[in-house]
N, C-alpha and C positions, 0 to 999 in steps of 0.2 A: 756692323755685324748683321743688325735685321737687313737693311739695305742691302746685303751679300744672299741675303738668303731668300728677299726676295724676288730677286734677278734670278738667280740659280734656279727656285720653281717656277718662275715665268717663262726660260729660256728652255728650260725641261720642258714644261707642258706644252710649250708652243707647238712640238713637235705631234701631239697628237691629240688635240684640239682644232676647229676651225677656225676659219673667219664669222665672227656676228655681222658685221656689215663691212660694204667697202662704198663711200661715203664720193660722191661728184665732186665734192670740192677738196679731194686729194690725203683724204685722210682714211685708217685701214683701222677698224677695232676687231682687235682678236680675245675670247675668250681663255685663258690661260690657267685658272682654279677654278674651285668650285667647291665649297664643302661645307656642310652644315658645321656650326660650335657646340659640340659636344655639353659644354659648360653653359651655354647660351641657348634654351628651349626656345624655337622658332626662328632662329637667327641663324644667316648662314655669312661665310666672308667668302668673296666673287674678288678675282683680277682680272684686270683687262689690260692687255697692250695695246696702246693705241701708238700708231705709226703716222707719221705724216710726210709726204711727200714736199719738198721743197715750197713754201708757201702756201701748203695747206693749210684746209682751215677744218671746223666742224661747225654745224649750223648751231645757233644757239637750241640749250636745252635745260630740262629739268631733269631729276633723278629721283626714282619711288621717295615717298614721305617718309619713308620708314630710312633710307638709306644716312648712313655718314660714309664719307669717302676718304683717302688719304693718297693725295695723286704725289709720286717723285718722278722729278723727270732724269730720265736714263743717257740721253745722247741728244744734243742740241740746245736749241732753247726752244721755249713756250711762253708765248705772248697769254694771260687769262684775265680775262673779267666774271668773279662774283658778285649778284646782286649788284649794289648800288655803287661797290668798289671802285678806285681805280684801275685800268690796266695795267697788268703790273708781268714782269721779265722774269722768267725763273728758267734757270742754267742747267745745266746737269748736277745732278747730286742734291738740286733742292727742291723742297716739295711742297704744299697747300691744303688746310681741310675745305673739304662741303661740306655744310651740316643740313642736317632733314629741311625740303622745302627749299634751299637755296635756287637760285638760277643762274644758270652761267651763259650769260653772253655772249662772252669769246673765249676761242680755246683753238691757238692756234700756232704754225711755226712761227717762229720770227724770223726765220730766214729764208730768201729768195732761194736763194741758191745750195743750203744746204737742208738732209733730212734729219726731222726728231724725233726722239722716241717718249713716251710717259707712260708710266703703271699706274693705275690704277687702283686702289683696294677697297673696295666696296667692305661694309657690316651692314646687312639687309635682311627682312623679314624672308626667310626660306621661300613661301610661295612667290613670292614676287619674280615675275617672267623679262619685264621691261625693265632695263637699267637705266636708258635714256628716251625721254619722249622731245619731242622737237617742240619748239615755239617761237612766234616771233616777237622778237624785240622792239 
C-alpha cells in the first residue's frame, strides 16, 4: 500500500517537477516531492527518482548528516554499496535504509542492456539544499 502510494506521488509529480541532475555516467535524478513534516519541526521528507540508463552508474556519494533515506527500487535492478558493506542486488519491489553519514559507493544498474528505476525518500533537516555530495572512494 505505501509502495502504491509512493509511486503514485512520484509518477504525479514527475510531471511538474524538473530534472536536479543528469549525471555522465548514464544516470537521471529527478526531484518528485518535497514537503516539510508538519509533525516534525525542521524536518522535511524529499523523493527523488533516480533513472538509469542501461549500465548506468552514479558516482559515489554522501547524503546531508542530517539525512535517513529509504530507497525501493521500481523497474529493474540496482547493484548498491553502503559504507563498508557488501555489494549487494536489489530487484524491483525491494528496498535499503541510509542512515545519517553513511556512504555509498555504488549505486548502480545491473544490467547492460536493460533500464532501472529507484525512489528515493529522503527525512532531512528542511534547510538542507544538497542531497548528494560526490566523493572518491
Amino acid at each position: 500500500m505505501i509502495r502504491s502510494i509512493l509511486c503514485t506521488a512520484a509518477l504525479a509529480a514527475v510531471f511538474t517537477t524538473g530534472a536536479l541532475a543528469q549525471d555522465s555516467h548514464g544516470d537521471k535524478v529527478t526531484l518528485v516531492y518535497d514537503h516539510p513534516l508538519p509533525n516534525v519541526p525542521g524536518k522535511s521528507m524529499r523523493a527523488v527518482l533516480v533513472e538509469y540508463q542501461p549500465g548506468g552508474t552514479s558516482s559515489a556519494h554522501t547524503h546531508p548528516k542530517s539525512a535517513f533515506i529509504y530507497a525501493t527500487v521500481l523497474e529493474g535492478a540496482i547493484r548498491s554499496k553502503v559504507n563498508d558493506g557488501p555489494v549487494t542486488t536489489f530487484f524491483a519491489g525491494q528496498g535499503f535504509s541510509e542512515f545519517p553519514g553513511d556512504r555509498h559507493g555504488v549505486s548502480e544498474n545491473a544490467s547492460a542492456t536493460e533500464p532501472a528505476k529507484l525512489l528515493a525518500v529522503f527525512v532531512v533537516d528542511t534547510e538542507e539544499t544538497e542531497l548528494t555530495t560526490p566523493y572518491n572512494e
